[in-house]
C-alpha positions in Angstrom: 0.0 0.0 0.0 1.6 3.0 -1.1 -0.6 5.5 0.9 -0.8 4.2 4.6 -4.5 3.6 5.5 -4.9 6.7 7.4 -7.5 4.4 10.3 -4.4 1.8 10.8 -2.3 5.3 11.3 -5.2 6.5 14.2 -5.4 2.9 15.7 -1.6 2.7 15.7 -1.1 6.3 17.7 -3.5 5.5 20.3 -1.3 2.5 20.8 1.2 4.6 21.2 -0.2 7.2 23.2 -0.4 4.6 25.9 -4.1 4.5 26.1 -4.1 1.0 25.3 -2.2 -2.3 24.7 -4.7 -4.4 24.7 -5.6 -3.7 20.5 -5.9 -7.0 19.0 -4.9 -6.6 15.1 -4.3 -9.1 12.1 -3.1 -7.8 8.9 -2.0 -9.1 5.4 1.8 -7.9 4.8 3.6 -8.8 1.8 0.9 -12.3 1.7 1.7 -13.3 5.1 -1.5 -12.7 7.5 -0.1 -11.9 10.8 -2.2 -11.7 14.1 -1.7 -10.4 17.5 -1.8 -7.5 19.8 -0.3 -4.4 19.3 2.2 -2.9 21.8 4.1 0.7 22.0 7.0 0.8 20.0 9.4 1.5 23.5 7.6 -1.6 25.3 8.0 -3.9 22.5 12.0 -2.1 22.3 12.5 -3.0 26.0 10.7 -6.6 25.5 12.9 -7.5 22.2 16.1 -5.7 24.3 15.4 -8.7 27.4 15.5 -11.6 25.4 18.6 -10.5 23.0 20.2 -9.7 26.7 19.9 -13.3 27.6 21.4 -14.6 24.4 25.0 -16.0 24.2 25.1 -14.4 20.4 22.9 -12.0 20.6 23.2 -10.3 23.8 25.4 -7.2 21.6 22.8 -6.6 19.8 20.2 -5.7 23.0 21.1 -2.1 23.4 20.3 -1.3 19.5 16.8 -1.7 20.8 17.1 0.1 24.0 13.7 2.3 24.8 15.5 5.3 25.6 16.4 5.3 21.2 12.7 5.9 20.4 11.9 9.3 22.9 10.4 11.8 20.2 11.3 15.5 21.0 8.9 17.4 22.0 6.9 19.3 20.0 7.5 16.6 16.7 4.0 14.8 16.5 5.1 12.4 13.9 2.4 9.9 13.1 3.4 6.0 13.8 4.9 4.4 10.5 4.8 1.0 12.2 3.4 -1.3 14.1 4.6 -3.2 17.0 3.3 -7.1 17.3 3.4 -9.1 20.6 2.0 -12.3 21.0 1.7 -12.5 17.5 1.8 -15.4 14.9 2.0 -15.8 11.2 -1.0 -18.0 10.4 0.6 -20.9 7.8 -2.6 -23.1 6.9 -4.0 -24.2 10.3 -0.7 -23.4 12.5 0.5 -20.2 13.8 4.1 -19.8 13.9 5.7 -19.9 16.8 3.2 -21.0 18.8 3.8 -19.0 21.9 3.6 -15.8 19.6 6.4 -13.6 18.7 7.8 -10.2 18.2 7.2 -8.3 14.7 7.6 -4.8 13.0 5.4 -4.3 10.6 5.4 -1.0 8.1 1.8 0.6 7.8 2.7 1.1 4.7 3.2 -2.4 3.6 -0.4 -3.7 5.2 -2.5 -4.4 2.2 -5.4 -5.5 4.4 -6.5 -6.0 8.0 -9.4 -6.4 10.8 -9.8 -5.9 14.4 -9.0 -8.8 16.7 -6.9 -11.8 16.3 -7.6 -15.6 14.7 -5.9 -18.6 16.5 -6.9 -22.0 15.0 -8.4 -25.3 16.8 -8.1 -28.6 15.5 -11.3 -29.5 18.2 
């Protein structure tokens, strides 16, 4: 999508206005549907930031996602370019992958469709 949908842009910035994380979202990126909740940018930073911390190989690489990068000044009221996934999965046939739900960064520009809420899949 070249021209962001200007709702996802609204939905996004109330995210990240910290008036709620509790926005369930699934979009279509690139022909991958993925589906979780959305997060603010700096609490998915800090949450991507622990578990590099913990890793052997990838413990360097914790601090490039530190929170303290992503403090606007004040006065910029740049609209959100991206979302921030937690818990999420990409939906292949009946299985979400990974299972437990992971972290992604998705460009609101690159979202060629969505809806509100999440799908998870049942083999009952």
């Amino acid at each position: 999508m070249s021209n962001p949908d200007q709702l996802l842009v609204d939905i996004s910035a109330k995210v990240e206005s910290g008036q709620s994380n509790q926005m369930s979202l699934t979009v279509v990126v690139g022909g991958a549907v993925i589906t979780g909740r959305l997060a603010p940018e700096s609490v998915w930073r800090e949450r991507v930031s622990e578990v590099l911390k913990d890793s052997d190989r990838l413990g360097p690489f914790a601090d490039v996602f530190a929170p303290d990068r992503t403090e606007r000044r004040p006065g910029r009221a740049e609209p959100p370019t991206y979302l921030h996934f937690h818990l999420a999965r990409i939906l292949q046939g009946s299985v979400g992958i990974p299972e437990t739900g992971g972290m992604y960064r998705v460009a609101i520009r690159d979202v060629s469709a969505w809806t509100v809420g999440d799908f998870s899949y049942s083999d009952q």
